[in-house]
Phi, psi and omega in degrees: 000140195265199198284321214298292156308343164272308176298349192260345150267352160266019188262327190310292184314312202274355175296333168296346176271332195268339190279329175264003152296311195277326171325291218299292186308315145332280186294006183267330183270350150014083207320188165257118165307144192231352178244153174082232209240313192293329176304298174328303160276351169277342185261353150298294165357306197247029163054021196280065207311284179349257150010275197321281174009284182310301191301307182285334176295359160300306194123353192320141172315018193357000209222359183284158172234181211258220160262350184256014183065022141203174237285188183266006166272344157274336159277357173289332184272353171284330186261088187226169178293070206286005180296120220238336191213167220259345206185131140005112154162133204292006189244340179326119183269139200305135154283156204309315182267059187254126152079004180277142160304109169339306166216065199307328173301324184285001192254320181279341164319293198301311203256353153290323147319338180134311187319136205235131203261345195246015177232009176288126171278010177187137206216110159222135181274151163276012166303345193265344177267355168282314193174143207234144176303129169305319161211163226222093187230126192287106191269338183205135157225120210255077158324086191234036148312148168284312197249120196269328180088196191240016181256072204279353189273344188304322184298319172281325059063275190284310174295353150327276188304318182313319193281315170289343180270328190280328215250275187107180210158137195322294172286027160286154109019123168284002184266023197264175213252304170123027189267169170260101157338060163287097173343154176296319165304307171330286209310317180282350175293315178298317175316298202287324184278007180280336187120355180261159196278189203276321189294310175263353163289333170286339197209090167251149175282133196316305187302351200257313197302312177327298205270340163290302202276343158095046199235167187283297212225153155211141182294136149225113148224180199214151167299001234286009154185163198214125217192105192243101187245149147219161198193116194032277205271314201264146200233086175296136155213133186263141158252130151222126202246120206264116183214162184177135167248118188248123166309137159286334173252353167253357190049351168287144174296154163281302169218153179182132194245110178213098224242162151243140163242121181256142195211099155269125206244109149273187210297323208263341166293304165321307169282313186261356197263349170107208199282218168274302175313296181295336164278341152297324205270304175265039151072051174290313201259337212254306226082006192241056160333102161011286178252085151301072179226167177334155159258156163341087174304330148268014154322148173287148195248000000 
């Protein structure tokens, strides 16, 4: 390449940096969308009332999803105080706004407008920034795989974690929430002697169950896929997991989580981290635990 054609070509390259430096720099500078389905979520986002206001009386789709596939009523409930603790340490007192919705009016805007909370991949009601259910029964855990496989420990495994993530206990998880707990066992133990069959103490209907067991909230999950590859060292496992704390005296969800998850496992994760499912659910690989909602506020600290 002679010198001449060589200078033309670093005269090129850097008009190509610079032209894709000032895009870049453009589109950071960009208004804020005001319109449609992206006006909405920015204006839940940024707590923008008005907007919200405006937009759904426009008709906007409330049931539309975004690019990561989801609606503006779960990002809206996504948009929280995700901080748990004041500083690093098993002893640390929680902060008072952990897991609370941020702008809880725009959450109460979306599902008063229509927007449906049991179809949401993710929900937290602002009733939750007010005040947590006294107590807690877990009524169902669920295998709702088309194909169940031979991993029959998953079910324990998750109902573990759940009980350990809602309650907590001296050797818990430092994420754990701090509510008062009826186990999964308790609860079908109460069912029966309440009179419900063997069938319906396994499944049982919220309201009924609600009003047998005398409690503020009840707990559900579910399995709904499971997905395992290995590849030399590394253990891939896919999830995807269904969860929901429902009031008792109104039958509306508190919260409910309807997630996919991925978990790559080396050797020392495999050895030390417990199963697959308790390190999704108390946030072993992440830090981010599953079940993200307020913690008990009367709660052991």
């Amino acid at each position: 390449m002679t010198m001449k054609r060589l200078g033309k070509v670093l005269i090129l390259g850097a008009l190509m940096a610079c032209a894709t430096g000032q895009s870049a720099e453009a589109k950071k500078h960009q208004p804020p969308p005001t319109t449609g389905i992206d006006g909405l979520l920015y204006a839940a986002a940024t707590c923008d009332m008005p907007t919200v206001k405006s937009l759904i009386a426009s008709g906007v789709d409330l049931s539309a999803k975004d690019a990561t596939g989801f609606d503006v009523l779960s990002r809206a409930s996504l948009d929280r105080d995700t901080k748990l603790w004041e500083s690093w340490g098993l002893h640390k007192p929680r902060i008072k706004t952990a897991w609370k919705l941020t702008c809880p009016s725009a959450v109460a805007a979306l599902t008063a407008a229509g927007a449906d909370p049991w179809k949401a991949r993710f929900y937290q009601s602002p009733r939750l920034n007010e005040s947590q259910p006294e107590s807690i029964a877990l009524i169902r855990v669920e295998d709702n795989r088309e194909t169940k496989g031979k991993s029959g420990n998953l079910m324990e495994e998750m109902t573990s974690a759940v009980e350990s993530q809602l309650g907590g206990h001296a050797g818990a998880s430092v994420f754990h929430l701090g509510y008062p707990v009826i186990s999964l066992n308790e609860t079908r133990q109460k069912l029966l002697a309440a009179g419900f069959s063997a069938e319906d103490s396994a499944a049982p209907d919220r309201a009924k169950a609600c009003k047998a067991l005398g409690v503020d909230g009840v707990f559900e999950a579910s399995l709904e896929d499971y997905r395992s590859s290995s590849a030399a060292i590394v253990v891939a496992s896919g999830f995807k997991i269904k969860m929901a704390l429902s009031d008792c005296k109104s039958g509306e969800p508190l919260w409910r989580l309807d997630q996919d998850y991925t978990l790559s496992e080396g050797i020392l994760v495999r050895a030390f981290g417990g199963g697959k499912i308790k390190q999704i659910i108390d946030g072993f690989t992440s830090g981010d635990p599953a079940l993200g909602f307020p913690p008990y506020e009367n709660g052991f600290k």
